[in-house]
Each structure stands twice: as structure tokens, then as C-alpha cells.
Residue frames as a rotation matrix with the C-alpha (Angstrom) as fourth column:
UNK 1
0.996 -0.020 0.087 17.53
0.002 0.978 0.207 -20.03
-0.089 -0.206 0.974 7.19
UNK 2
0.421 -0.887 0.191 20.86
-0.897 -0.375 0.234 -20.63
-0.135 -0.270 -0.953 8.06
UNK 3
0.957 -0.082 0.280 23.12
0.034 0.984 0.173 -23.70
-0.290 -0.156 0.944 7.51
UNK 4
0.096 -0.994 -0.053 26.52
-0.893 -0.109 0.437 -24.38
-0.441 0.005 -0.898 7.99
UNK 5
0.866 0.277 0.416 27.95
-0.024 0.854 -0.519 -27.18
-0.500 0.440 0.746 5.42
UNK 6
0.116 -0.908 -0.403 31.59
-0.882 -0.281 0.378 -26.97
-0.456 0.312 -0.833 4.71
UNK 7
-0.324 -0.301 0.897 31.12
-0.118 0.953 0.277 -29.91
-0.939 -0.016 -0.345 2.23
UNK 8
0.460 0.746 0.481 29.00
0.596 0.142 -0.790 -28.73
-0.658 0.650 -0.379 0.26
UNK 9
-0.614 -0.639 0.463 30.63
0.662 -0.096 0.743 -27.91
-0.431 0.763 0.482 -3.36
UNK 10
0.761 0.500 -0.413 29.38
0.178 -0.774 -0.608 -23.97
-0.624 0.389 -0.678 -4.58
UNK 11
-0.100 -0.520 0.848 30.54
0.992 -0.113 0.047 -23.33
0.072 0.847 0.527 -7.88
UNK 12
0.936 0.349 0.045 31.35
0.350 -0.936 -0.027 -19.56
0.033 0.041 -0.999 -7.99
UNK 13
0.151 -0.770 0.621 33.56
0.491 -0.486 -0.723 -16.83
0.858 0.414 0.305 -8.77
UNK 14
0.011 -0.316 0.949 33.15
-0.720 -0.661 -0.211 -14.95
0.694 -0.681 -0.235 -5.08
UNK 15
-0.267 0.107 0.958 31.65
-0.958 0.084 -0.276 -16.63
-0.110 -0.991 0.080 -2.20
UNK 16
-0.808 0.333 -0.486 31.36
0.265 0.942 0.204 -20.52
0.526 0.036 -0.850 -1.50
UNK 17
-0.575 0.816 -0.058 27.30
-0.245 -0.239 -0.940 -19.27
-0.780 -0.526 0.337 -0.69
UNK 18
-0.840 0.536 0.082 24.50
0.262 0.269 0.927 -20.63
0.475 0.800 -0.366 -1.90
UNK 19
-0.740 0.470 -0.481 21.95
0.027 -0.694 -0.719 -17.92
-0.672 -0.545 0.501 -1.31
UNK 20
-0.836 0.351 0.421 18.62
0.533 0.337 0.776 -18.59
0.130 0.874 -0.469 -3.35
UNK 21
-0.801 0.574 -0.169 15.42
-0.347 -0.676 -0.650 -16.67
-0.487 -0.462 0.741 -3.42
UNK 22
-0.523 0.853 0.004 12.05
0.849 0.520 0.092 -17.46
0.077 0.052 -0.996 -3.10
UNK 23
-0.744 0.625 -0.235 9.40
-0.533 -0.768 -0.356 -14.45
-0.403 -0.140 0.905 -3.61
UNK 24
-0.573 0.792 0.213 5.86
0.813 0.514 0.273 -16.56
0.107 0.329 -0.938 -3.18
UNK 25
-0.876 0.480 -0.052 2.68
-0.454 -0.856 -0.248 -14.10
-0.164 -0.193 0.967 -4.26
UNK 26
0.097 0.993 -0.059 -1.04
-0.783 0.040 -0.621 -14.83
-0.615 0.107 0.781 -5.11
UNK 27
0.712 0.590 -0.381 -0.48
-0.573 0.174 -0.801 -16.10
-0.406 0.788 0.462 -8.06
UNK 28
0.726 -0.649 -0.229 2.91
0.135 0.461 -0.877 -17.82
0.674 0.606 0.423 -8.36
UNK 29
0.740 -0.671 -0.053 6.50
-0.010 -0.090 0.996 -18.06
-0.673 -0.736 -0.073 -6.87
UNK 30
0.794 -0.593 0.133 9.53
-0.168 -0.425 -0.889 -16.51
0.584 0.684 -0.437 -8.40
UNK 31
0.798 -0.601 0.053 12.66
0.398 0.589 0.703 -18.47
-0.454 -0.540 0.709 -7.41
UNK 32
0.682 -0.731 -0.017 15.94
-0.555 -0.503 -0.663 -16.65
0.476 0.462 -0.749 -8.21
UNK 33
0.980 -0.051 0.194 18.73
-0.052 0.870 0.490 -19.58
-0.194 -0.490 0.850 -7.84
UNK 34
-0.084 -0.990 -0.113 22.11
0.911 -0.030 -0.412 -17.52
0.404 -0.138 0.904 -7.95
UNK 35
0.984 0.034 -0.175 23.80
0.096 -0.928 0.360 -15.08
-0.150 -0.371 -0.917 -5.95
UNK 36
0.582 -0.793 -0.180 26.81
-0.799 -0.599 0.055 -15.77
-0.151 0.112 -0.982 -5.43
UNK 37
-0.837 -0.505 0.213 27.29
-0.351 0.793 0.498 -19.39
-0.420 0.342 -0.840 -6.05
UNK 38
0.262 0.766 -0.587 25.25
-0.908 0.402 0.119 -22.19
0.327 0.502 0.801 -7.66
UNK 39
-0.231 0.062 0.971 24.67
-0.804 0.549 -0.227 -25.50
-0.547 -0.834 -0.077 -6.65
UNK 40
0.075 0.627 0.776 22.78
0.473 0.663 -0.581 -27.17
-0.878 0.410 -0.247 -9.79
UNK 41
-0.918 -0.360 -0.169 22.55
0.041 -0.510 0.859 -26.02
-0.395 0.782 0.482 -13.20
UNK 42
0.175 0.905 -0.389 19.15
0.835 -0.345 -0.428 -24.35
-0.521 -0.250 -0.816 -12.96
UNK 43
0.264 0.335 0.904 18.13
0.763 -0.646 0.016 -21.18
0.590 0.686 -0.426 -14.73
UNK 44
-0.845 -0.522 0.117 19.10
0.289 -0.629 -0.721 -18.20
0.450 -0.576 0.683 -12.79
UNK 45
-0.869 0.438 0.230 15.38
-0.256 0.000 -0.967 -17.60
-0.424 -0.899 0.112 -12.37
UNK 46
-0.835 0.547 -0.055 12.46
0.369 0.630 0.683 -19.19
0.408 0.550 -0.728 -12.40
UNK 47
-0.978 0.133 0.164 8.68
-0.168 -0.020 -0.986 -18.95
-0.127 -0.991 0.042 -12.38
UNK 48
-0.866 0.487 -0.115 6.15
0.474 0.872 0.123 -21.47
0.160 0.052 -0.986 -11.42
UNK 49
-0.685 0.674 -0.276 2.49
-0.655 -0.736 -0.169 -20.00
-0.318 0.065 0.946 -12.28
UNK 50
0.453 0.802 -0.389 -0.93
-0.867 0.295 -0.402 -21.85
-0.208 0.519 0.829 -13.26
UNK 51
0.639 -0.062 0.767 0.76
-0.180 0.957 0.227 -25.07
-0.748 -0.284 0.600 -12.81
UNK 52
0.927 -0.159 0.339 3.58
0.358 0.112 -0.927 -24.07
0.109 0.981 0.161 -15.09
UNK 53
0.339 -0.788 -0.514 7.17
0.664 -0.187 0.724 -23.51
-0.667 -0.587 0.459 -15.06
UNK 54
0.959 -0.006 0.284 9.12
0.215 -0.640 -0.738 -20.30
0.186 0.768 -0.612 -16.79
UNK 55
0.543 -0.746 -0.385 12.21
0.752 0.228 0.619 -20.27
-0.374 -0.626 0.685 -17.14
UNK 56
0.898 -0.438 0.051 14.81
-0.330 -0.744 -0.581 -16.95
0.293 0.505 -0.812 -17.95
UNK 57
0.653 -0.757 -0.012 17.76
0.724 0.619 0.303 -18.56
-0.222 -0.207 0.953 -18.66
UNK 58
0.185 -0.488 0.853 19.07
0.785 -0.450 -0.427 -15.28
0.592 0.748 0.300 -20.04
UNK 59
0.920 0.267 0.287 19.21
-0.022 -0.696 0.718 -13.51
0.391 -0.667 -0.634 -17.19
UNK 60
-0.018 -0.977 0.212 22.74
-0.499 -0.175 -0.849 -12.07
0.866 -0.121 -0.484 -15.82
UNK 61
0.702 0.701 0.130 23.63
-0.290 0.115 0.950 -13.92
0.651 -0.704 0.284 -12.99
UNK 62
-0.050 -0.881 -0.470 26.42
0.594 0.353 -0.723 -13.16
0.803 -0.315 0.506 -11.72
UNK 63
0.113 0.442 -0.890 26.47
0.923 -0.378 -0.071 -11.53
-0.368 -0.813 -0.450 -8.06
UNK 64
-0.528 -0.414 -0.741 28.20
0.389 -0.894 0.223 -8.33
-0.755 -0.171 0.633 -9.47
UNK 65
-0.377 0.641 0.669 25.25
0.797 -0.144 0.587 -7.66
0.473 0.754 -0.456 -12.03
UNK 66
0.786 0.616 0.043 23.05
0.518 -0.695 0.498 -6.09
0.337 -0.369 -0.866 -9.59
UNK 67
0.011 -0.489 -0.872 25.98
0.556 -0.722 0.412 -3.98
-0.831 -0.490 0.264 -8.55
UNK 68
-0.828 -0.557 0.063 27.07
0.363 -0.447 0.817 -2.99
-0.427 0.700 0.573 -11.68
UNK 69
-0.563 0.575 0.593 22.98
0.757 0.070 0.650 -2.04
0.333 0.815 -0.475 -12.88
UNK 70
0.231 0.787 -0.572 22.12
0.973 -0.195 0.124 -0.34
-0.014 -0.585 -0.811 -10.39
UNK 71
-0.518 -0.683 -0.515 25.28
0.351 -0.719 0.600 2.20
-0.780 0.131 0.612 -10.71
UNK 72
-0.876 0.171 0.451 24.11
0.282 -0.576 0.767 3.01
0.391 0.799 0.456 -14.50
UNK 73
-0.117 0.981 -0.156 20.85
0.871 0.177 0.459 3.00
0.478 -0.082 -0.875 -13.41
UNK 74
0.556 0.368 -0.745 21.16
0.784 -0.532 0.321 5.80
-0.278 -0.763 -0.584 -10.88
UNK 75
-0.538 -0.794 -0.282 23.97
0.327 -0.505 0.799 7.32
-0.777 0.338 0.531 -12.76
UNK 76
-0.586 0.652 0.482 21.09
0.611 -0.035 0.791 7.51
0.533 0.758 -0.377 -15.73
UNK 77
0.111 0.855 -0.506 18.75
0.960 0.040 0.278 8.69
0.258 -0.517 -0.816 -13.42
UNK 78
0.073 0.097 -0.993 20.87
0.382 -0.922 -0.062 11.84
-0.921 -0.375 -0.105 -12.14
UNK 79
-0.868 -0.482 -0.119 22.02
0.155 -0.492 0.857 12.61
-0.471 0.725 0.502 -15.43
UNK 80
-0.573 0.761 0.305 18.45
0.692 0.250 0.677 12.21
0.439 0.599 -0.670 -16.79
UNK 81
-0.894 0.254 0.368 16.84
-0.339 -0.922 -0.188 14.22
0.292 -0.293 0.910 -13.85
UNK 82
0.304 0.951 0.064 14.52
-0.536 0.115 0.837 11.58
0.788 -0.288 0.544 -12.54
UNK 83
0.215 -0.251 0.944 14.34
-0.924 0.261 0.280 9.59
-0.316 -0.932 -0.176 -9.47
UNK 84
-0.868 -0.488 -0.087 16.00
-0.488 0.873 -0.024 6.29
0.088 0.022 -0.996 -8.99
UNK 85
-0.292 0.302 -0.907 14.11
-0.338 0.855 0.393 2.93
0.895 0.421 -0.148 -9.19
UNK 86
-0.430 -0.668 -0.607 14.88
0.246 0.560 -0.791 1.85
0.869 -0.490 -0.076 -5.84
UNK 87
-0.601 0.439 0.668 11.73
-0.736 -0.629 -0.249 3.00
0.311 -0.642 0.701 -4.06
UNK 88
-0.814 0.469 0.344 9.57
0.112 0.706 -0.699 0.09
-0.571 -0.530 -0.627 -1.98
UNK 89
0.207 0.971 -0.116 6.33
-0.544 0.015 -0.839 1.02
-0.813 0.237 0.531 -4.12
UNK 90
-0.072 -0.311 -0.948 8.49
-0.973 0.231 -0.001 -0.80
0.219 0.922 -0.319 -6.81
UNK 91
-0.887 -0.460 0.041 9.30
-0.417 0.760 -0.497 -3.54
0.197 -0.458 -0.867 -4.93
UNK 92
-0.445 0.881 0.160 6.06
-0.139 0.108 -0.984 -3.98
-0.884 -0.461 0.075 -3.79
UNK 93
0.493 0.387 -0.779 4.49
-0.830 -0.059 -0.555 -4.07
-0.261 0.920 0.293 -7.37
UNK 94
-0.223 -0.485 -0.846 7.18
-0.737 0.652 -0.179 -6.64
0.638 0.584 -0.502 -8.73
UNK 95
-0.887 -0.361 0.288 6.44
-0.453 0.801 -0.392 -8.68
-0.089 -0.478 -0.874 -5.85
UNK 96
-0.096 0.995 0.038 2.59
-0.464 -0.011 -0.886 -8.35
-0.881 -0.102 0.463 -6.23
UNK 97
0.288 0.292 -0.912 2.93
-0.939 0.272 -0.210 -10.12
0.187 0.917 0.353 -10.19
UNK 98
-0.778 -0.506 0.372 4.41
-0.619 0.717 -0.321 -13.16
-0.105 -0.480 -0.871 -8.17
């Protein structure tokens, strides 16, 4: 979904983008509601299960998190001698507890 809105006020340090995610599964929907800007003062992510909301307000959420985790992360990985994270059967799984 696209929309242009050059009114619309995105708090943020990078991009004026408000880029949320939705990841609906069986059993719930997991709503991640920063990327690079915010709009509302919402948890960073949320999810709505058995007619219930969770929220993880503790979650980094700035855009340059996931840059900056993934580096150690794979930087762990060679140095450790196993394989990165970063393999669709993961993905798949995390989306499948949705």
C-alpha cells in the first residue's frame, strides 16, 4: 500500500515514513508499528491473540536496531562457526506463532 501525504507529521530520526507491519497467522496478528517513523505513541509491537492484546513496549525500535543486530549476530555467528539466523525456515516458524 502506497500513499502519498506530505501533511502528515512522522516523528523520526531518519525518514518522514510511516512503514508499519502487519504479520496475520492462525492464531493472531503481530503488528510492528515503527520503522522509521511513528505516527502515535503505540508500543513498537504488538500482539492481538485469543481476543487479547500484548504489548512489548521494550522492544528497540529504532530503524537502525535491525541493522546494528544483525551485524553482531552474523559477526557471532562467523566467529562462533555456525550459520547465520537469516534462513526462510526461520522466518517461516516466527511467522507460523502469529
Amino acid at each position: 500500500e502506497i500513499v502519498y501525504s506530505p501533511e502528515l507529521q512522522v516523528l523520526t530520526e531518519h525518514y518522514a515514513q510511516h512503514d508499519p507491519i502487519e504479520i496475520t497467522g492462525t492464531k493472531g496478528v503481530i503488528c510492528v508499528t515503527r520503522g522509521h517513523g511513528r505516527i502515535a505513541d503505540l508500543p513498537p509491537v504488538m500482539l492481538f491473540s485469543d481476543g487479547k492484546m500484548h504489548a512489548f513496549s521494550d522492544a528497540e525500535a529504532g530503524w537502525e536496531c535491525s541493522f546494528l543486530q544483525a551485524t553482531r549476530h552474523h559477526i557471532g555467528a562467523l566467529l562462533e562457526g555456525s550459520p547465520p539466523c537469516s534462513r526462510a525456515s526461520r522466518g517461516e516458524r516466527s511467522c507460523a506463532s502469529a
